[in-house]
BAZARO-612371 format. One record per residue (C-alpha): z negated, y, x negated. Coordinates in nm, 4 decimals, always signed. Each point is the difference from the previous one (the first is absolute). Layout:
N
{up:Z	north:Y	east:X};
...
//
This chain:
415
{up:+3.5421	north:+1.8225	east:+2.1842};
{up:+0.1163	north:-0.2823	east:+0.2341};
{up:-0.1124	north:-0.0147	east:+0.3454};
{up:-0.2721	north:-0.2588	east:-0.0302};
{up:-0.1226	north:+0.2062	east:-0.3103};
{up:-0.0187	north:+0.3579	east:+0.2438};
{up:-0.1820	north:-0.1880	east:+0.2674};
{up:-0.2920	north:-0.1600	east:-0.2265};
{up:-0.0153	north:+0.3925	east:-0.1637};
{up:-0.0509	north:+0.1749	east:+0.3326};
{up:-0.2249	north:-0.2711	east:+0.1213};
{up:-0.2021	north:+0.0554	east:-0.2892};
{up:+0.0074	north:+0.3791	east:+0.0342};
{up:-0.0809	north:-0.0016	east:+0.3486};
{up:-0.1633	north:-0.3139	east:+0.1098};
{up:-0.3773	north:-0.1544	east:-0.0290};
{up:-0.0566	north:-0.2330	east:-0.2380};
{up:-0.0205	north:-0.0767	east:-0.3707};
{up:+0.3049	north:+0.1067	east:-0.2437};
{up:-0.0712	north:-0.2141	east:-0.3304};
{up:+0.2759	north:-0.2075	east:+0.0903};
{up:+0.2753	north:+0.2840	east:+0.0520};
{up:+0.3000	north:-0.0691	east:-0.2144};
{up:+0.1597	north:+0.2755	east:-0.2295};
{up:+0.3031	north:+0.1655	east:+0.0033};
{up:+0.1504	north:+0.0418	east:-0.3002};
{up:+0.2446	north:+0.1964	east:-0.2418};
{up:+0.0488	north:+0.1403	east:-0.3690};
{up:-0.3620	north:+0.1189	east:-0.0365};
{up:-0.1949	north:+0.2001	east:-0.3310};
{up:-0.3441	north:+0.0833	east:-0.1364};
{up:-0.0643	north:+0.3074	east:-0.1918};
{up:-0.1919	north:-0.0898	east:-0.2910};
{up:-0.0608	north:+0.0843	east:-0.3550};
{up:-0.3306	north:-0.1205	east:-0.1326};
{up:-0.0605	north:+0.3490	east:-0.1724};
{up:-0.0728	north:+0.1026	east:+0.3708};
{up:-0.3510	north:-0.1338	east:-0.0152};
{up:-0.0360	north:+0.3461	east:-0.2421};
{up:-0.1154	north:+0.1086	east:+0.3299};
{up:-0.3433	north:-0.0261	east:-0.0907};
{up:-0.2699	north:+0.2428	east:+0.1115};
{up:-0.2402	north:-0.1904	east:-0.2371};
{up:-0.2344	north:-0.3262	east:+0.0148};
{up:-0.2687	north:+0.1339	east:+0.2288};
{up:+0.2951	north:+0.1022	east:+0.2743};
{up:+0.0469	north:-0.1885	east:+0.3112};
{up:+0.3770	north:-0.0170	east:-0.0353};
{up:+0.0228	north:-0.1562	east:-0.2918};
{up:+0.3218	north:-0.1582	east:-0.1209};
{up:-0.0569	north:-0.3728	east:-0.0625};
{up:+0.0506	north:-0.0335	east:+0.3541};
{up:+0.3650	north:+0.0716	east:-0.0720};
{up:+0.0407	north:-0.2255	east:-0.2761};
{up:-0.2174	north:-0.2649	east:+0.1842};
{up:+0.2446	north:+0.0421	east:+0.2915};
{up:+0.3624	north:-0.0583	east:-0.1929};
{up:-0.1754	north:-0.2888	east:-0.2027};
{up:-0.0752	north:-0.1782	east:+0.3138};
{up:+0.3288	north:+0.0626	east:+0.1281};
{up:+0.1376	north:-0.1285	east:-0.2678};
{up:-0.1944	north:-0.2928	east:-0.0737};
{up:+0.1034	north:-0.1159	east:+0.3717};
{up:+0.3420	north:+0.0354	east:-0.0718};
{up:+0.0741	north:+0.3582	east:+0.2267};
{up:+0.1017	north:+0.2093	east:-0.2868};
{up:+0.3365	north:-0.2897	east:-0.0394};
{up:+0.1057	north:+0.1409	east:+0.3377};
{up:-0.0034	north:+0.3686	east:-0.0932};
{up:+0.1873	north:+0.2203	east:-0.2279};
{up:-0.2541	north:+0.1938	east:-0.2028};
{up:+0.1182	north:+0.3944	east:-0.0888};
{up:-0.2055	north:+0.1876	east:-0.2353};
{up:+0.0023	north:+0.3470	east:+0.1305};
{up:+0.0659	north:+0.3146	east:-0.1662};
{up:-0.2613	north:+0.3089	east:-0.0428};
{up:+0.0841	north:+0.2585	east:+0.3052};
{up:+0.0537	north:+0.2924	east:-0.1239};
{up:-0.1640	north:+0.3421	east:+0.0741};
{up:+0.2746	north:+0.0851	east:+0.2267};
{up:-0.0217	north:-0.2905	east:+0.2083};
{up:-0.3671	north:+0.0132	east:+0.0363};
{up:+0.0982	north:+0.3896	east:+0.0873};
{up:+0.1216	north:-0.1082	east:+0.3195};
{up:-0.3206	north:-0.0204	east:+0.1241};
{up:-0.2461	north:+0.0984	east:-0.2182};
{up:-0.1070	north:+0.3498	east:-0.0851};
{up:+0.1091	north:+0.1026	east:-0.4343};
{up:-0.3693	north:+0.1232	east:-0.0280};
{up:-0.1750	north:-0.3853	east:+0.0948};
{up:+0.2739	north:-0.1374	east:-0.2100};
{up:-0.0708	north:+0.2560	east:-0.3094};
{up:-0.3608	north:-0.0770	east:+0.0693};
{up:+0.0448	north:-0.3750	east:-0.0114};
{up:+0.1559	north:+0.0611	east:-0.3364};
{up:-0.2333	north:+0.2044	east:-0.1186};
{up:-0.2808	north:-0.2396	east:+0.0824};
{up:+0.2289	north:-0.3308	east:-0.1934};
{up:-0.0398	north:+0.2017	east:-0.3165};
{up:-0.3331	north:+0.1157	east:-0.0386};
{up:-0.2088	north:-0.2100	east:+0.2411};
{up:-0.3109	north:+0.1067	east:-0.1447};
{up:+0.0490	north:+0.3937	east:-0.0165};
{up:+0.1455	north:-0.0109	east:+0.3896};
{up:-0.1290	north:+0.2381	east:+0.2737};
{up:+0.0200	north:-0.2318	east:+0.3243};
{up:+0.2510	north:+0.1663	east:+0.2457};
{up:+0.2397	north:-0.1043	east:+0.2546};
{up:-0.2121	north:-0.2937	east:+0.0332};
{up:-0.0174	north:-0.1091	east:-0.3226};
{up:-0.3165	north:-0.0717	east:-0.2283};
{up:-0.1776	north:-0.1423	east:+0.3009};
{up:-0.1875	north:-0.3445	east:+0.0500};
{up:+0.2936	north:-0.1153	east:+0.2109};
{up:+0.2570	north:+0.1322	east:-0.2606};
{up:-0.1063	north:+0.0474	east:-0.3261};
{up:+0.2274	north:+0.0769	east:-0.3074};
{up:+0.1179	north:-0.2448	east:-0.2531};
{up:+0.2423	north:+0.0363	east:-0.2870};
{up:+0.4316	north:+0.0261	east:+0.0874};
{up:-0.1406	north:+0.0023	east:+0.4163};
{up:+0.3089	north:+0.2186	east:+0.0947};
{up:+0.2440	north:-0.3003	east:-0.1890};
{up:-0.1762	north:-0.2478	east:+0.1175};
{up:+0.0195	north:+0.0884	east:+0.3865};
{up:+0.3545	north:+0.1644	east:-0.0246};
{up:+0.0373	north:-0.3771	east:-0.0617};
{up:-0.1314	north:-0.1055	east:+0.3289};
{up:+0.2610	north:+0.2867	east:+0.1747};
{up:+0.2507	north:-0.1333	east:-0.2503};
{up:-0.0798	north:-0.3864	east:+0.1113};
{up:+0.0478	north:+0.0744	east:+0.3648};
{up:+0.2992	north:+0.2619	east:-0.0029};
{up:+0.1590	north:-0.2757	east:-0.1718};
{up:-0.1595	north:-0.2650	east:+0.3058};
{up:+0.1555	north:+0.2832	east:+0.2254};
{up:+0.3603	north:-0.0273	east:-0.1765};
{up:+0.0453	north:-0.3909	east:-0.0411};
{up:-0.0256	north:+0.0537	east:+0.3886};
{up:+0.2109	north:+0.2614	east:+0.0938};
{up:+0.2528	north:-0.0773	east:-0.2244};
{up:+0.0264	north:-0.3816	east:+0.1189};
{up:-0.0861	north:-0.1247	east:-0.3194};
{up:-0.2710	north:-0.1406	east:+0.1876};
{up:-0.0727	north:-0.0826	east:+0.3701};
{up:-0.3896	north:-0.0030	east:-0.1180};
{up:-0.1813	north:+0.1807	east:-0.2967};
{up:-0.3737	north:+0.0206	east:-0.0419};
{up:-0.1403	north:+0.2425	east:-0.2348};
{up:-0.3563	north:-0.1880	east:-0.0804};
{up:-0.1862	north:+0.2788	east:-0.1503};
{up:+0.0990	north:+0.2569	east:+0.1917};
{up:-0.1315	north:+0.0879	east:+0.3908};
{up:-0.1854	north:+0.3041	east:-0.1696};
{up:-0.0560	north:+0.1783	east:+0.3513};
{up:-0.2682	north:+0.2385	east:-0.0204};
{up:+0.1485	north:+0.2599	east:-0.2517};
{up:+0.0558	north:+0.3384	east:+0.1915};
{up:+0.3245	north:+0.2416	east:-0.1270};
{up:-0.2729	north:+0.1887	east:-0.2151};
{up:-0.2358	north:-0.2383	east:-0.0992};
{up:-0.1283	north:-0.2938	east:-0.0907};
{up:-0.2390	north:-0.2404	east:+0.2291};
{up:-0.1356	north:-0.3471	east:+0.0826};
{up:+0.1164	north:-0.1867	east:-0.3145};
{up:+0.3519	north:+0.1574	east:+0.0471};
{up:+0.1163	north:+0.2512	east:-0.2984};
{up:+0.3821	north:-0.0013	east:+0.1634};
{up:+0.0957	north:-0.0887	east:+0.3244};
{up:+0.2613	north:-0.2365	east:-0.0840};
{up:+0.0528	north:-0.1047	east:+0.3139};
{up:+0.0889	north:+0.3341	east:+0.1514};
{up:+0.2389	north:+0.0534	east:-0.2742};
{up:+0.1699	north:-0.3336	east:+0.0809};
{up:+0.0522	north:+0.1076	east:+0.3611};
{up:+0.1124	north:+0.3566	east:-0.1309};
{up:+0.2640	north:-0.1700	east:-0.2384};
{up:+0.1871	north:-0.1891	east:+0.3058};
{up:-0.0293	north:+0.3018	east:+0.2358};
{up:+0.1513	north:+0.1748	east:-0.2778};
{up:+0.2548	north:-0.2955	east:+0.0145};
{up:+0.1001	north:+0.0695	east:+0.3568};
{up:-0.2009	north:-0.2390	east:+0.1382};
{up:-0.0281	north:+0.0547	east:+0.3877};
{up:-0.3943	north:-0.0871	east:+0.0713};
{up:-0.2228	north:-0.2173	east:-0.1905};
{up:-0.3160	north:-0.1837	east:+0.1789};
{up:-0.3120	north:-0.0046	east:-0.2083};
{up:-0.2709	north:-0.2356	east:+0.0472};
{up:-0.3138	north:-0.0143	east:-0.1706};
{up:-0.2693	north:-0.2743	east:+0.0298};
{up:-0.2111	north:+0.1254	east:-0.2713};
{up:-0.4080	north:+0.0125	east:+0.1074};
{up:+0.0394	north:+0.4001	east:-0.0710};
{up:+0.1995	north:+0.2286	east:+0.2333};
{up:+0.3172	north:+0.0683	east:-0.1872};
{up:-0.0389	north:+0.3648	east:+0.0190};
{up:+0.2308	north:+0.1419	east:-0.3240};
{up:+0.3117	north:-0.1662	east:+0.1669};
{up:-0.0831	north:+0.1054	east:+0.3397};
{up:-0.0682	north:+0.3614	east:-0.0901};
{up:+0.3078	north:+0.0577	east:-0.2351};
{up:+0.2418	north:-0.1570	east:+0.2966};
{up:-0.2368	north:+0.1268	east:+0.2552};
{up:+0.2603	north:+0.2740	east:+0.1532};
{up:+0.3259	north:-0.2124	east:-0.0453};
{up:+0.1028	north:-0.2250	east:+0.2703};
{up:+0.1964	north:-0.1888	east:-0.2284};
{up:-0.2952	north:-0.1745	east:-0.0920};
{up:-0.2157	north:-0.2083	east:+0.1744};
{up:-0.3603	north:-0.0581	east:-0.1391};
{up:-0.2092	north:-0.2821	east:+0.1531};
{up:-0.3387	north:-0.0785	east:-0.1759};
{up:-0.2640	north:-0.2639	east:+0.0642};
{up:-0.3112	north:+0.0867	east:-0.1169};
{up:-0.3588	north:-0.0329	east:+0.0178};
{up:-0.1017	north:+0.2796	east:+0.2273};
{up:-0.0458	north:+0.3667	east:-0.2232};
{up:-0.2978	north:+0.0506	east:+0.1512};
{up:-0.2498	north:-0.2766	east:-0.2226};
{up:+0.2725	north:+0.0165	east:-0.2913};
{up:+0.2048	north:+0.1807	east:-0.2073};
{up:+0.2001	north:+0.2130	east:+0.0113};
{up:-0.1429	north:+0.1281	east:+0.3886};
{up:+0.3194	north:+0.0136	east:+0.1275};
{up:+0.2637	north:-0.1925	east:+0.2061};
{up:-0.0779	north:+0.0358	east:+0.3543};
{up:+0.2095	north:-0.0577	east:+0.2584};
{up:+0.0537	north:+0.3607	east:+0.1239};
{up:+0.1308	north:+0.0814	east:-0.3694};
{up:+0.3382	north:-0.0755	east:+0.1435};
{up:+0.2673	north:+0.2301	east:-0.1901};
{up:+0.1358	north:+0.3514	east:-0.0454};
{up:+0.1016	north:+0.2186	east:+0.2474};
{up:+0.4100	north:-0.1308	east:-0.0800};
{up:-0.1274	north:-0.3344	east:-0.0046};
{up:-0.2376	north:-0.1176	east:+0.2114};
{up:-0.0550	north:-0.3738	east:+0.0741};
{up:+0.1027	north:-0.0427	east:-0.4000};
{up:-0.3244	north:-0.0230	east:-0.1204};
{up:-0.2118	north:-0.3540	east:+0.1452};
{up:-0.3555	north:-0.1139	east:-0.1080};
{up:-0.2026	north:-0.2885	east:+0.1356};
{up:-0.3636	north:+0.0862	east:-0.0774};
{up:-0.1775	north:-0.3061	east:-0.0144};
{up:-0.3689	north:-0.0812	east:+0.0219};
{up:-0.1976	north:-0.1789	east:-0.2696};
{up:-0.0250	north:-0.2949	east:-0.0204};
{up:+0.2964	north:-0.1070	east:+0.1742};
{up:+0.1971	north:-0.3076	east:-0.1032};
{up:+0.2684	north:-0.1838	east:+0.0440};
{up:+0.0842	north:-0.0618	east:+0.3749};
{up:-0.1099	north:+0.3378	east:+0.0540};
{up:+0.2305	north:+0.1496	east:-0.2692};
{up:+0.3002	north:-0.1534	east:+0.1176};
{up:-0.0419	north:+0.0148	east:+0.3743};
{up:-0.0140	north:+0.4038	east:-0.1188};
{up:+0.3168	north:-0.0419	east:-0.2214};
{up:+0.1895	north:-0.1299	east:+0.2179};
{up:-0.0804	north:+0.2205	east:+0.2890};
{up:+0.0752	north:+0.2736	east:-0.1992};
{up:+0.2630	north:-0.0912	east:-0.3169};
{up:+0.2983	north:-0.2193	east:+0.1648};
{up:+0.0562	north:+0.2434	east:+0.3208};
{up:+0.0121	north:+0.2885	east:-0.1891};
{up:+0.1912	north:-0.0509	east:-0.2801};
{up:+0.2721	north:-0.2194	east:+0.2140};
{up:+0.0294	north:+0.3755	east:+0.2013};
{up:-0.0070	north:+0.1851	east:-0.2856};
{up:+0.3417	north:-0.2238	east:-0.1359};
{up:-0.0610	north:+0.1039	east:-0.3791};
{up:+0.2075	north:-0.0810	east:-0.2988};
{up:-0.2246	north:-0.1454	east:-0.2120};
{up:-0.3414	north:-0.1532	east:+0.0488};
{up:-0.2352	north:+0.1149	east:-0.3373};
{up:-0.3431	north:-0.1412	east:+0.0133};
{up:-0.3193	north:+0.0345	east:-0.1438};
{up:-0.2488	north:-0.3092	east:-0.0786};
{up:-0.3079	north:+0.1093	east:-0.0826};
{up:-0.2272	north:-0.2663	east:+0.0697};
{up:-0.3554	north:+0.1285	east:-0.0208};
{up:-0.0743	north:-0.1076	east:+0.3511};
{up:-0.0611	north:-0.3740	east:-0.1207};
{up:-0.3588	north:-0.0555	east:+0.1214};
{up:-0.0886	north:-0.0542	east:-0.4089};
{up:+0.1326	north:+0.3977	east:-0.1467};
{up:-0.2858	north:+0.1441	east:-0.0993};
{up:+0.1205	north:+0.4161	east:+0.1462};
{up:+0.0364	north:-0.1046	east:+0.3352};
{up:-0.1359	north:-0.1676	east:+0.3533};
{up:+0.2928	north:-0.2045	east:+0.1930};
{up:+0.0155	north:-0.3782	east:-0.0411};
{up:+0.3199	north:-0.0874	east:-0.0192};
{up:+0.1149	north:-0.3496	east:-0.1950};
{up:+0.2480	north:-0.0255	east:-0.2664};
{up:+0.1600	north:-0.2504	east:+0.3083};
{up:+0.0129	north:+0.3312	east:+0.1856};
{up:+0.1123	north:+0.2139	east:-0.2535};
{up:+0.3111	north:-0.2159	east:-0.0288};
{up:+0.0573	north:-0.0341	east:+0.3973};
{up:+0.0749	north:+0.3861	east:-0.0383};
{up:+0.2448	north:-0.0140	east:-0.2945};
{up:+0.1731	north:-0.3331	east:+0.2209};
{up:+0.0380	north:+0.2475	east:+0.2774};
{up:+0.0979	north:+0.3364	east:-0.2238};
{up:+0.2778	north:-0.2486	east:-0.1580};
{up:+0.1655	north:-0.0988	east:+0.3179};
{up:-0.0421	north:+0.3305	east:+0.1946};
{up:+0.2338	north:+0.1197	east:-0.3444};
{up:+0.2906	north:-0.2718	east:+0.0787};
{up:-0.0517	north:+0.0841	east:+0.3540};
{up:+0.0096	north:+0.3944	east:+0.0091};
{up:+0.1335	north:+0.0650	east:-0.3544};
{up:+0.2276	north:-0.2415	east:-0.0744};
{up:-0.2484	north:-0.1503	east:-0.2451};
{up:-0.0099	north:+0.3552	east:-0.2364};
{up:-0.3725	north:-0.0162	east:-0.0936};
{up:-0.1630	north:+0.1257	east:-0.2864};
{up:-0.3923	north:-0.0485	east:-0.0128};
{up:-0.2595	north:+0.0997	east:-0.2237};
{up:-0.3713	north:-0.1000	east:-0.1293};
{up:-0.2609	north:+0.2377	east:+0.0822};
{up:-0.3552	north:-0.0373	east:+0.0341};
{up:-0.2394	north:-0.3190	east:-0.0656};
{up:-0.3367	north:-0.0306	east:-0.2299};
{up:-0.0553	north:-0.3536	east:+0.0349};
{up:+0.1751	north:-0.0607	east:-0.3108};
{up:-0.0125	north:-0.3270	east:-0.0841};
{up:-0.0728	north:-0.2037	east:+0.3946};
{up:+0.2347	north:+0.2437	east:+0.2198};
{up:+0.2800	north:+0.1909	east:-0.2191};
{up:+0.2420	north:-0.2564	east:-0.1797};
{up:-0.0263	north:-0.2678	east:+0.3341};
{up:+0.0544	north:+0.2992	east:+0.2229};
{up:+0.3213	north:+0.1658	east:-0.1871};
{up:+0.1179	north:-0.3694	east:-0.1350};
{up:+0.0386	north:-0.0899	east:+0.3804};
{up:+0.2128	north:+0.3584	east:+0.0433};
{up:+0.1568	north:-0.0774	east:-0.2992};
{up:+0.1305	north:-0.3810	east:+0.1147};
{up:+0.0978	north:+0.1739	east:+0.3455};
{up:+0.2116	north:+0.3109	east:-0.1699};
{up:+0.1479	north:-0.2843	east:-0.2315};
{up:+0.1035	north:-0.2098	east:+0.3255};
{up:-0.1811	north:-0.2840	east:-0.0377};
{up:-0.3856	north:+0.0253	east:+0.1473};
{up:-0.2389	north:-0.1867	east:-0.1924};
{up:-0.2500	north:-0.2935	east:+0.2694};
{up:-0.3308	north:+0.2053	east:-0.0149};
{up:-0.1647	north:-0.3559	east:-0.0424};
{up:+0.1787	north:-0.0047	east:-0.3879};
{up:-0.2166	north:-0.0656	east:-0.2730};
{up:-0.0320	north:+0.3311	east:-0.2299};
{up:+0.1376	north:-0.2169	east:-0.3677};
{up:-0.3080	north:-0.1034	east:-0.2733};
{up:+0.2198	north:+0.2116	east:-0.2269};
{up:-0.0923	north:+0.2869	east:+0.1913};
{up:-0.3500	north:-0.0985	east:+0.0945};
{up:-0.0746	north:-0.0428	east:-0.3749};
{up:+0.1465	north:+0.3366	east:-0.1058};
{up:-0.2678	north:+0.1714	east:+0.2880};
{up:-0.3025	north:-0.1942	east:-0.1479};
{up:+0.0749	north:+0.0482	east:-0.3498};
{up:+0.0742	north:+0.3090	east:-0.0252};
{up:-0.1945	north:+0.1771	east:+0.2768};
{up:-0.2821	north:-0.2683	east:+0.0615};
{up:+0.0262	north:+0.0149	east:+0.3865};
{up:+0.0653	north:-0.3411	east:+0.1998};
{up:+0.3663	north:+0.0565	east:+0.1032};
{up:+0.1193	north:-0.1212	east:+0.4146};
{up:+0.1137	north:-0.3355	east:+0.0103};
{up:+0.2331	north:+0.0466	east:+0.3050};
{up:+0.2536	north:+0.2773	east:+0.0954};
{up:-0.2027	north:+0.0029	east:+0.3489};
{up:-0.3078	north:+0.0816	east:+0.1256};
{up:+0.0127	north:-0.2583	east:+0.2288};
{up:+0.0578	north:+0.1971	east:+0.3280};
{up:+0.2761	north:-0.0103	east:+0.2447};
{up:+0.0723	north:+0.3497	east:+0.1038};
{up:+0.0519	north:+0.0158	east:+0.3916};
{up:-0.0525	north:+0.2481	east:+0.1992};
{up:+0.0476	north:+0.1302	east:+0.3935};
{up:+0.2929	north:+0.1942	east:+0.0955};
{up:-0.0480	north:+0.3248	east:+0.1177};
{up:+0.1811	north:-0.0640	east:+0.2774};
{up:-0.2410	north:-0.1757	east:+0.1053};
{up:-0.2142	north:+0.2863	east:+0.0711};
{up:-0.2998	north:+0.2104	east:-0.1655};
{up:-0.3673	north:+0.0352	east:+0.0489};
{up:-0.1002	north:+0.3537	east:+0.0057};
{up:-0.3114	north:-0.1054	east:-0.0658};
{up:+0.1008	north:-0.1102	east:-0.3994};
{up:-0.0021	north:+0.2778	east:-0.2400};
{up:+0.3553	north:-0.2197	east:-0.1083};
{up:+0.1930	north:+0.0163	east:+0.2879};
{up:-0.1250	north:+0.3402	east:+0.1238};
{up:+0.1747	north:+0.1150	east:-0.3727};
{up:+0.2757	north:-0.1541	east:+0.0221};
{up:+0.0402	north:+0.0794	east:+0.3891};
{up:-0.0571	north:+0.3843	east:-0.1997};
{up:+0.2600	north:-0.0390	east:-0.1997};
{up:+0.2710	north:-0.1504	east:+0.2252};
{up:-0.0699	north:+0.3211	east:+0.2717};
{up:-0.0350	north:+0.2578	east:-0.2421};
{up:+0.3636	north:-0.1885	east:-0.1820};
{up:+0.2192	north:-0.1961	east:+0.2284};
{up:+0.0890	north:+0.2979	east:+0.2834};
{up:+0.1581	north:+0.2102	east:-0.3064};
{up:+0.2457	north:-0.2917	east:-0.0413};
{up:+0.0305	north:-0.0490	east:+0.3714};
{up:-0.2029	north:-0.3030	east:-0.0445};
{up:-0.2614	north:-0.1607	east:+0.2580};
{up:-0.3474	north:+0.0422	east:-0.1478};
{up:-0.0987	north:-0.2634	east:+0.2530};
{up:-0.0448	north:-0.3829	east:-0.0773};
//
């Protein structure tokens, strides 16, 4: 990065004010994809259904991102890489459940409303795992400086079972794979709507690890956890961060809390590698949750994830999907705008989404596709430094956070 470049990313890391402008850094840069990941499909009545996927990489390519990316279709993980965090009897269960959906006994999580069974589950999410170990070696390797694995961020799933939408915790097993590497300490970051509790509890007692999740607060929403005292193991406390938010919180509130919390700790913590998770189910339109955040403000996060990479990791940052229900107004603008930044060129949230694309959306799914890439807002917000009112449920959980967090990496909790 060149000296003007470093200035306008820490400005836009640290300062007040709106980020739609920022300018990317760039390098080589891939997407994980194979369209025979969308057989990730809990069924037609789920939530998480997988047109959002193929929604997303349509629009991205309609706009031209995919030409600045080097697609990689993954291969299946095997069950010895999934091993490495997963316990053999969810993983014999999983297969059990792929071949005879019908005649399956739910356990480990399985055969619930959340996670029902469907036909070949275990190879269709030992594709996920396989999609971002692969995200996780184009990065470590230096194949490439960024690598996004688009349907993965599957961060619920616990070592012995299944939850929240999440059969594998591919995620987990991408961080495993570079520890396993020799990789010195990777910083985690998760801006999903749900507390990212499977990667936080596997890499709960290893200080190699840092965890930070934004979420709405566990205590109106699933999955009741992620509050700020939940702060590590006993060899690693301070590893584990999460920013319990309160509904209905939007945009300026969601980034004054990111970046009181995200930047200062992760520039302490000196990782690696940056991964990333990008659920976004806290647009104000997903229909599982209650914060209010814009797809404008969705992007200002992945603007500041990208250039708190170049400016910690020397740019080594792999990022995943996650989370969002909105599946035709939120998804493929959200993760087309992370797509254009990983791909190093950002896309102007005031582009037009193509006709092409637009006609494909009313055709085949009769819904009125977005017009714009924006929702028209320009996300600002007030520096912490600044100071906090006590008397907001915001700033008194952030203010949580920061004094339960920052002494444990000799940090000053105070604005």
């Amino acid at each position: 990065m060149t000296s003007e470049s470093t200035s306008e990313s820490r400005a836009c890391v640290e300062g007040t004010g709106s980020v739609i402008g920022m300018p990317a850094c760039s390098g080589p840069a891939t997407v994980i994809f194979d369209p025979s990941l969308t057989g990730y499909d809990f069924g037609p009545s789920h939530p998480m259904a997988p047109v959002r996927v193929d929604l997303t990489m349509r629009l991205a390519q309609d706009l031209g991102v995919l030409d600045r990316l080097r697609m990689v279709s993954p291969s299946i993980a095997d069950d010895d890489l999934i091993a490495t965090v997963h316990e053999s009897g969810l993983i014999e269960a999983v297969k059990r459940a792929g071949k005879d959906p019908y005649g399956f006994e739910p356990s480990h999580g399985l055969g619930s409303d959340d996670n029902p069974v469907f036909a070949d589950m275990h190879h269709a999410a030992s594709h996920v795992v396989g999609a971002t170990a692969e995200a996780a070696r184009q990065v470590w390797s230096g194949e490439s400086l960024h690598s996004v694995s688009i349907c993965g961020g599957l961060h619920h799933a616990m070592p012995d079972r299944s939850s929240g939408f999440c059969i594998y915790n591919d995620v987990a097993v991408g961080i495993r794979w570079l520890l396993d590497q020799g990789v010195r300490k990777i910083a985690y970051v998760d801006v999903d709507v749900h507390h990212g509790d499977g990667v936080e509890r596997i890499f709960y007692d290893d200080p190699r690890v840092l965890t930070i999740s934004l979420h709405e607060t566990g205590q109106v929403l699933f999955p009741g956890t992620g509050f700020p005292q939940e702060c590590g193991g006993p060899n690693a406390e301070g590893s584990a961060v999460n920013v319990a938010l309160p509904p209905g919180t939007a945009d300026a509130g969601w980034l004054r809390a990111f970046h009181a919390v995200v930047p200062p700790l992760v520039r302490e913590f000196g990782p690696d590698l940056l991964v990333t998770q990008h659920g976004c189910d806290s647009h104000r339109d997903d229909p599982l949750a209650d914060l209010m955040l814009s797809v404008d403000g969705q992007r200002a996060s992945y603007v500041a994830l990208h250039e708190l990479a170049h400016e910690v990791c020397g740019g080594k940052w792999l990022s995943t999907g996650g989370g969002g229900y909105a599946l035709v107004d939120v998804v493929p603008r959200a993760w087309t705008h992370l797509l254009s930044l990983v791909g190093g060129q950002p896309l102007d949230p005031a582009t037009d989404t193509p006709e092409s694309w637009r006609a494909h959306v009313r055709e085949n799914l009769g819904q009125t596709p977005p017009f714009r890439l924006t929702d028209g807002r320009d996300p600002t917000y007030r520096d912490w430094s600044e100071g906090y009112d006590p008397a907001t449920w915001l700033d008194r959980s952030i203010h949580t956070t920061r004094e339960a967090i920052f002494p444990l990496h000799g940090l000053d909790p105070l604005p």
